[in-house]
C-alpha positions as CSV (number, residue, x, y, z in Angstrom):
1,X,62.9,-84.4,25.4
2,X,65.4,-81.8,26.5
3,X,65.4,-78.1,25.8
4,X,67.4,-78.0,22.4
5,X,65.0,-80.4,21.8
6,X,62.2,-78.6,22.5
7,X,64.0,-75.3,20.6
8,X,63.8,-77.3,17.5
9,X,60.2,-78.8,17.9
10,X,59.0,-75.0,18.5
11,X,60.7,-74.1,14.5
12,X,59.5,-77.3,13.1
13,X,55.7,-76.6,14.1
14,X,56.3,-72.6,13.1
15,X,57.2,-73.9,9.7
16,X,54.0,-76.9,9.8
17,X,52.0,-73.8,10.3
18,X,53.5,-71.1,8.5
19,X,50.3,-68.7,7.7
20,X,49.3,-69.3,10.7
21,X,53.1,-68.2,12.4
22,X,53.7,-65.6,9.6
23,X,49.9,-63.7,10.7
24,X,50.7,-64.2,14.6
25,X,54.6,-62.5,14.0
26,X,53.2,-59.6,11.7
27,X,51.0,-58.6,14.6
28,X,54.1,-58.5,16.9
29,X,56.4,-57.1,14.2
30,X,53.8,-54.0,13.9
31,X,54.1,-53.4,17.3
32,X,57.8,-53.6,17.4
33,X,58.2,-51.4,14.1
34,X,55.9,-48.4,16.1
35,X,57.9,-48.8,18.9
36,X,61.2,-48.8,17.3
37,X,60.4,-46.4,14.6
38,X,59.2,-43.6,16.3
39,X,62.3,-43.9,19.5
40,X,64.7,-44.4,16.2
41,X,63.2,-40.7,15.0
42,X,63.1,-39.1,18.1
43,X,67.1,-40.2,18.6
44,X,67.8,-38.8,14.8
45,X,66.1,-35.5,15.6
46,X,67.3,-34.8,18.8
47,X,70.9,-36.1,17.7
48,X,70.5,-33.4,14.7
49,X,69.4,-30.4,17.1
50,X,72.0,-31.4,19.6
51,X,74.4,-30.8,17.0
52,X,72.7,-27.4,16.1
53,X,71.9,-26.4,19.9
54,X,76.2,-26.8,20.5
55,X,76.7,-24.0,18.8
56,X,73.9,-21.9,19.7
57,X,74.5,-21.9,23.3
58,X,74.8,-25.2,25.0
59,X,77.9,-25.6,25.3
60,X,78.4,-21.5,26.5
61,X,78.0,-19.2,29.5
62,X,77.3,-15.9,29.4
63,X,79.0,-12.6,31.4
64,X,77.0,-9.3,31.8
65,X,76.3,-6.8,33.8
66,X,74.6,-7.3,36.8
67,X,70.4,-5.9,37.2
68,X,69.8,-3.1,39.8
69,X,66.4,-4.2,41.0
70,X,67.1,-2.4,44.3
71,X,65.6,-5.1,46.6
72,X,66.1,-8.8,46.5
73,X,63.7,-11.4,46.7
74,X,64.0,-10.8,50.7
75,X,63.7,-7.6,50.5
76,X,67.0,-6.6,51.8
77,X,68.2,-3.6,49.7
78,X,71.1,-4.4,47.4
79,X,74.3,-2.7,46.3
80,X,74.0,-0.5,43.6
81,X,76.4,-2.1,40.6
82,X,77.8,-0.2,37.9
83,X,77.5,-1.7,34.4
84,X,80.1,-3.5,33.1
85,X,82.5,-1.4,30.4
86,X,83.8,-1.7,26.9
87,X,87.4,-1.7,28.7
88,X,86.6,-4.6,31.2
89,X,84.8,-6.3,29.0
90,X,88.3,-6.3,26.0
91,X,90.2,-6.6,29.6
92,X,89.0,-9.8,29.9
93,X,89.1,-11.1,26.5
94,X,92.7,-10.3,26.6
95,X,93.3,-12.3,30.0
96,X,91.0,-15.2,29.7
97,X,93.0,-18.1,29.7
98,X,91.0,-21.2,29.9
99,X,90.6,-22.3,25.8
100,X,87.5,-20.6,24.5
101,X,85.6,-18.3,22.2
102,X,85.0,-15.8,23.8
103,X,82.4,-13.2,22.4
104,X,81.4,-9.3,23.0
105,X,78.3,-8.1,21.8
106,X,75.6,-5.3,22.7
107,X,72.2,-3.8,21.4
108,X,72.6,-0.6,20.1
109,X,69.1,-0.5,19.2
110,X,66.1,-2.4,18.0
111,X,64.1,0.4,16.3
112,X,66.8,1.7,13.8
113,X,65.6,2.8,10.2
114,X,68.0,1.6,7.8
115,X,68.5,3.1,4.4
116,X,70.5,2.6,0.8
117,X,69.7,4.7,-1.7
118,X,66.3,5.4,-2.2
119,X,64.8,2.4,-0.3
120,X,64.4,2.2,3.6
121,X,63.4,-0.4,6.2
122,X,60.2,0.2,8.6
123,X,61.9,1.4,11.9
124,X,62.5,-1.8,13.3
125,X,65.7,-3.2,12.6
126,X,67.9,-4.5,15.4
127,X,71.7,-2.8,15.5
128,X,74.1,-4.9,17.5
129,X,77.8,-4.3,17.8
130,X,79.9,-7.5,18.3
131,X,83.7,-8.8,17.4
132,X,84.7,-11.6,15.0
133,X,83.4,-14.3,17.4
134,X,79.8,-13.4,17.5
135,X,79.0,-15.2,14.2
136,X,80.5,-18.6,14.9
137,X,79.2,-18.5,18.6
138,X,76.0,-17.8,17.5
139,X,75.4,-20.6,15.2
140,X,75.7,-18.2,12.2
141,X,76.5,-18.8,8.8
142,X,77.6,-16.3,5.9
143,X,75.7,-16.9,2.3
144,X,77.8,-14.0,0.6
145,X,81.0,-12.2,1.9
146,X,83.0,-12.5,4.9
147,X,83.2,-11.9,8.7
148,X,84.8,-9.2,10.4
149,X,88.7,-9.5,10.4
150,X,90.1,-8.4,13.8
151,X,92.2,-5.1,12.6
152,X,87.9,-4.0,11.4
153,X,87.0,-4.8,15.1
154,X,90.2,-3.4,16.7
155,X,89.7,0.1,15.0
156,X,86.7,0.6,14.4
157,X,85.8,0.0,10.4
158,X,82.7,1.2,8.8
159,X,81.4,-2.0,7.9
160,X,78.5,-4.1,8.2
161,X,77.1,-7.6,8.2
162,X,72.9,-7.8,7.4
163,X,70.4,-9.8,7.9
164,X,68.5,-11.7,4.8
165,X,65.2,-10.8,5.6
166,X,66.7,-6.7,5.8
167,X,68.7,-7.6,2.5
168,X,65.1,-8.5,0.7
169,X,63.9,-5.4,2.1
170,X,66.6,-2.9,0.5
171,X,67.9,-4.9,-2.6
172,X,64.8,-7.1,-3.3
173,X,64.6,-10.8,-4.2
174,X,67.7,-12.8,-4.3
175,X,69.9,-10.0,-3.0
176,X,73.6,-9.1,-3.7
177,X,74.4,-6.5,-0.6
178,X,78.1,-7.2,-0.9
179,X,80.2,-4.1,-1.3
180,X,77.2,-2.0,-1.5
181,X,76.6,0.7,1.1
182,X,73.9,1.8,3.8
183,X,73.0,4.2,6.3
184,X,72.0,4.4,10.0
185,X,71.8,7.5,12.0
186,X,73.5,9.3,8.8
187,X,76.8,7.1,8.8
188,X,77.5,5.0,6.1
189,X,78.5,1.3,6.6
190,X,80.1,-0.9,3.7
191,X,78.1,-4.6,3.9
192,X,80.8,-7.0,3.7
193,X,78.8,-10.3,4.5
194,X,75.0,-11.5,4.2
195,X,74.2,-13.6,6.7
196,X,71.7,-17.0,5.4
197,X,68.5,-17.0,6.8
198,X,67.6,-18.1,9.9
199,X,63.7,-18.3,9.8
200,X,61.2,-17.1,12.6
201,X,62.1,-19.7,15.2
202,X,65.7,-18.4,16.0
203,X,66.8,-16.9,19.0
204,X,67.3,-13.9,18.1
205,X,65.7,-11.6,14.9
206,X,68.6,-12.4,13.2
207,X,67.2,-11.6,9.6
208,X,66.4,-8.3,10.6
209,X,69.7,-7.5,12.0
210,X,72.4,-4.7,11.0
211,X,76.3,-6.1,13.2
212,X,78.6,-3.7,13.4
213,X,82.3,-3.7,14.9
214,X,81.8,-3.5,18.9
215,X,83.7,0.0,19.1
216,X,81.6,1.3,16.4
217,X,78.5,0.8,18.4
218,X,79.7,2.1,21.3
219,X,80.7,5.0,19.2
220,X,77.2,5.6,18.0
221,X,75.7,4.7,21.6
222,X,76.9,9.1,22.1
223,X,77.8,8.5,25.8
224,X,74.5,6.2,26.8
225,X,75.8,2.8,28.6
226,X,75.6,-0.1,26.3
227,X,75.0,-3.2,27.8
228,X,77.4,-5.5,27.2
229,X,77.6,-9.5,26.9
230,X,80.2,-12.0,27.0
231,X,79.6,-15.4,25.9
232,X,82.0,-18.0,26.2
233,X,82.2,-21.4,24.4
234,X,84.0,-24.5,25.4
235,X,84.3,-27.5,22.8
236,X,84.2,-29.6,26.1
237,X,80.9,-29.8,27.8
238,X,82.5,-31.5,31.1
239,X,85.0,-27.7,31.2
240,X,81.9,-25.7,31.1
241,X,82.2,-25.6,35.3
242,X,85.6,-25.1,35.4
243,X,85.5,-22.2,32.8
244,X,83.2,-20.1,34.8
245,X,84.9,-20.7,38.0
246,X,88.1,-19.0,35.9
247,X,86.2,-16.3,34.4
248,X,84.4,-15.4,38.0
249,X,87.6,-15.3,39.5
250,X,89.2,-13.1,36.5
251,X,86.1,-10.7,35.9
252,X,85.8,-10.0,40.1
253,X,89.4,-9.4,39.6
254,X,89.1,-7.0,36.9
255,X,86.1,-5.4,38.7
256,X,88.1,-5.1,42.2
257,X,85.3,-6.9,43.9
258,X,86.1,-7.4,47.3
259,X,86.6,-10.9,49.1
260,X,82.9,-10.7,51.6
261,X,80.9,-9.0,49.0
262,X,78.9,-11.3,45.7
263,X,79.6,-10.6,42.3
264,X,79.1,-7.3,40.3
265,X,77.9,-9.1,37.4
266,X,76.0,-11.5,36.7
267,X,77.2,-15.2,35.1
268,X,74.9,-17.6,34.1
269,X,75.3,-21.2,32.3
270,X,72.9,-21.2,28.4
271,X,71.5,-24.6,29.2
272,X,67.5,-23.8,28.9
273,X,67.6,-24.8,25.4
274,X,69.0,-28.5,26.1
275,X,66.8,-28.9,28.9
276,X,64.0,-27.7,27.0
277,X,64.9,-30.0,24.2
278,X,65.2,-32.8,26.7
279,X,61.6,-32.0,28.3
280,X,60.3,-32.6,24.8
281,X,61.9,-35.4,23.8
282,X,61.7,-37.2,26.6
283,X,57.7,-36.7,26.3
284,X,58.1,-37.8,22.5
285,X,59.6,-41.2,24.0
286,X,56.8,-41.9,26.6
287,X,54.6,-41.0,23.7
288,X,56.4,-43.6,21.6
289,X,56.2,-46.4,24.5
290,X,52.4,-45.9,24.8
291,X,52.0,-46.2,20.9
292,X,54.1,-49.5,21.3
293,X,52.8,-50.9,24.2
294,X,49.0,-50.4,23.5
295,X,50.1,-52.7,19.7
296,X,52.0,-54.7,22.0
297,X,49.3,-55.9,24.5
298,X,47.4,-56.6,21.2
299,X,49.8,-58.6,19.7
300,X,50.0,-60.5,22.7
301,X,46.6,-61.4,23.2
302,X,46.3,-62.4,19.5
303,X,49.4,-64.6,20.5
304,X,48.3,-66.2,23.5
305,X,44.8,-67.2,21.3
306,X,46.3,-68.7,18.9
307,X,48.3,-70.9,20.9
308,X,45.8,-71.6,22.9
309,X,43.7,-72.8,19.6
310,X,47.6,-74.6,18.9
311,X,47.2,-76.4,22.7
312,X,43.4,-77.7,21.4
313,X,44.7,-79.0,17.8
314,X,47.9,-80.4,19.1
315,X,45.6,-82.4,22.5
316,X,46.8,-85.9,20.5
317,X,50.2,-84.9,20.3
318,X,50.8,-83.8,23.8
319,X,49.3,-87.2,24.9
320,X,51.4,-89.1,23.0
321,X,54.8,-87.3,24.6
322,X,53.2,-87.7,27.6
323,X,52.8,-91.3,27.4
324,X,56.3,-91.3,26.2
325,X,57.7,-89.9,29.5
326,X,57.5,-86.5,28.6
327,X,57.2,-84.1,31.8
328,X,54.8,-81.1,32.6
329,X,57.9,-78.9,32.0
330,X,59.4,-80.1,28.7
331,X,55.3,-79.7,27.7
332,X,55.4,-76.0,29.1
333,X,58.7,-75.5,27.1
334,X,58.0,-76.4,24.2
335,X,55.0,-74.4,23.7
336,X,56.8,-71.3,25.6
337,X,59.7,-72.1,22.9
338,X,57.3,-72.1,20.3
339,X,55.9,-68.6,21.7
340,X,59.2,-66.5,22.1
341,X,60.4,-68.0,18.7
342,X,57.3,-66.5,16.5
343,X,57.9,-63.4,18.9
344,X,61.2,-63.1,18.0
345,X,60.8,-63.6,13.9
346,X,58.7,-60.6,14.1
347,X,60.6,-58.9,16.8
348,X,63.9,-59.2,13.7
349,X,61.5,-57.8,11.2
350,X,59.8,-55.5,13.0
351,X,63.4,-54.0,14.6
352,X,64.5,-53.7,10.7
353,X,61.5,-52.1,9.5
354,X,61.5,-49.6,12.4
355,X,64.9,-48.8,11.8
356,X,64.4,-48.0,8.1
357,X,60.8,-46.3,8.6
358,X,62.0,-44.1,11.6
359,X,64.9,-42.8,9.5
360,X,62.7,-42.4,6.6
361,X,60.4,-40.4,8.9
362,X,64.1,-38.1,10.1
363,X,64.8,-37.9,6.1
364,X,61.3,-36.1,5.4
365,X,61.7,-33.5,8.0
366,X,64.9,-32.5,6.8
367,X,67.1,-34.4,9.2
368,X,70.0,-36.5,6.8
369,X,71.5,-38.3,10.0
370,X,71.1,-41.6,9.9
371,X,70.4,-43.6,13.2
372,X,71.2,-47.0,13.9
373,X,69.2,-47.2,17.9
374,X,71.2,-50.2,19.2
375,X,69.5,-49.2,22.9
376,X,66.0,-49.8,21.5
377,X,67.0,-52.5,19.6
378,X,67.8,-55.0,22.4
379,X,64.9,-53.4,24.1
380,X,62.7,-54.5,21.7
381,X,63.9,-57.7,21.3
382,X,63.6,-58.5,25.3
383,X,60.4,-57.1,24.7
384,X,59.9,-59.6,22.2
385,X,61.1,-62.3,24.6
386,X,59.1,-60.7,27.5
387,X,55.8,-61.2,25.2
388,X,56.0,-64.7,24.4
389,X,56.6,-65.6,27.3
390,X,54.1,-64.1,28.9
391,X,51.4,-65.2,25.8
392,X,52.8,-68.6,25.6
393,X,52.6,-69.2,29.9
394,X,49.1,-70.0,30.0
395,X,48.7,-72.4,27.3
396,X,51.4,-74.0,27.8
397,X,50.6,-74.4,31.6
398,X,47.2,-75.6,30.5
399,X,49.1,-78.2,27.9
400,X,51.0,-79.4,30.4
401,X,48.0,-80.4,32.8
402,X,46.3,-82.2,30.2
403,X,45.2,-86.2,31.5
404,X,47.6,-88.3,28.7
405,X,44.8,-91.2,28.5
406,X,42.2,-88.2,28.0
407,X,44.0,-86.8,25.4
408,X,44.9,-89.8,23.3
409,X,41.3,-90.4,23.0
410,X,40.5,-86.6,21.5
411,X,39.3,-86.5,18.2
């Protein structure tokens, strides 16, 4: 009997015993579906918050001014740095070559009291001034009006882009800001855009959050040192390097820095947040192997009893091959065969149902991205493989030891 032989005599007895093979694959499709199911939802969400996290701050660096802490982590006293300027800071925008957007921002406070007409905010609301690039870097997204257009940022305009959660707060439910005016510090700001909420879990307190034009905050800053931010996107993750090594060399320019001394400022690569979301993923994926494997090992002990009870009903058969010349291998093959192929018939199903339920599970939580995990796919079918081989070994070893004269005399 040789092995296409034996491939076929492994299908003809899952068919002879189809309840029987149906039951067994079920167990190893369950396994399969938990294993490919939950890797198939952990790839759609962290595909859909990669996509998010790119434009709030993976994919950027960030240029400010440098922290006068006196002392090092040696304890060797440090230079004193000045702050970095409005002028250096539009200096560099100007000269900044390397294809980017590039954005200037700074806190003019995070305890203003913000008025129109007769209602007011609590004194908590955070003032930021910023230019048109802010908003896109950022990650956010206008429901009503517009951005600021570069001639409002070049000179100054009195106008304002708000928060939704301040919106509620001074309009009430479902608010229309748009056109309307407010007050900080007794100057009055046109709201030309309303920014959609962001929820709790931002970065930032961005529903609670008056932008103005950068030069109008440092207008209103009356002579106190704002400090200011760059932060500089690149479409192309694998530029990121090369973009700060230009910026270094264009803001130590700028500042004058000399050749033996460090920096003046401080640059620093915004990657916690995709190593953070890698941290947790990665534990959602060992999570998801231990929910598979631990179905696994089941299914495969519920595998390698039933063909063990298959080796017992089938002693006859295996004595008449024997006495037909069959070897201890083809014996050991065709029962291995006979494993893997039940294996894999619920290794297909359970792949396709994992699939569907793991998207299903991305689809509840908001996530519309569908994932086709061709990675865990093969994975679970070798898996599937690995399991009937490994269930199917030792009944088929113990098949293929079995006397032929012994066995044509078992009833």
């Amino acid at each position: 009997m040789n092995l296409m032989e034996n491939i076929r005599e492994g299908l003809r007895s899952v068919k002879a015993n189809l309840l029987r093979s149906v039951l067994t694959a079920l167990i190893v499709a369950i396994g399969i579906t938990s294993l490919v199911g939950i890797l198939t939802a952990i790839d759609g969400i962290e595909y859909s918050v990669s996509e998010s996290l790119s434009s709030l701050g993976v994919n950027t660096f960030d240029v400010y001014s440098k922290s006068n802490r006196g002392t090092n982590q040696d304890g060797v006293k440090e230079k004193v740095r000045a702050r970095l300027t409005l002028s250096e800071m539009q200096k560099f925008i100007d000269q900044y070559e390397v294809p980017a957007s590039v954005s200037l921002s700074a806190r003019l406070t995070n305890l203003a009291e913000v008025k129109h007409e007769s209602q007011k905010t609590s004194p908590n609301v955070d003032v930021r001034g910023a230019n048109e690039e802010y908003l896109p870097i950022k990650g956010l997204n206008i429901q009503e009006g517009r951005n600021f257009s570069r001639f409002e940022i070049q000179y100054g305009s009195k106008v304002a882009i708000i928060g939704y959660k301040l919106a509620v707060s001074l309009y009430g439910q479902n608010p229309l800001p748009v056109g309307t005016e407010i007050s900080f510090k007794g100057t009055q700001f046109k709201v030309i855009g309303l920014l959609k909420e962001k929820g709790d879990l931002s970065e930032n307190n961005f529903d609670n959050m008056v932008i103005l034009p950068i030069l109008v905050a440092n207008q209103m800053a009356e002579g106190q040192p704002l400090n200011y931010r760059l932060t500089i996107g690149i479409s192309d993750m694998d530029q990121v390097d090369y973009a700060m090594g230009e910026a270094t060399g264009l803001m130590r320019k700028i500042r004058q820095d000399r050749v033996e001394e460090g920096n003046s400022f401080e640059i620093e690569k915004s990657e916690s947040l995709a190593q953070e979301l890698e941290s947790i993923t990665s534990g959602l994926r060992w999570g998801g192997f231990g929910v598979g494997f631990i179905t696994l090992l089941g299914a495969s002990i519920a595998l390698m009893n039933i063909m063990l009870v298959s080796v017992t009903e089938r002693t006859r058969e295996v004595g008449v091959r024997k006495a037909l010349g069959a070897t201890p291998l083809r014996i050991r093959q065709q029962f291995v065969i006979e494993a893997i192929v039940v294996c894999l018939l619920g290794g297909i199903g359970g792949v396709i149902l994992g699939i569907v339920i793991g998207n299903l599970i991305s689809k509840a939580i908001g996530i519309d991205t569908f994932v086709v995990p061709w990675l865990w796919m093969m994975m679970g079918m070798l898996i599937c493989i690995a399991v009937g081989l490994i269930s199917g070994y030792y009944p088929a070893h113990k098949a293929s030891k079995l006397d032929p004269i012994e066995s044509l005399r078992f009833e």
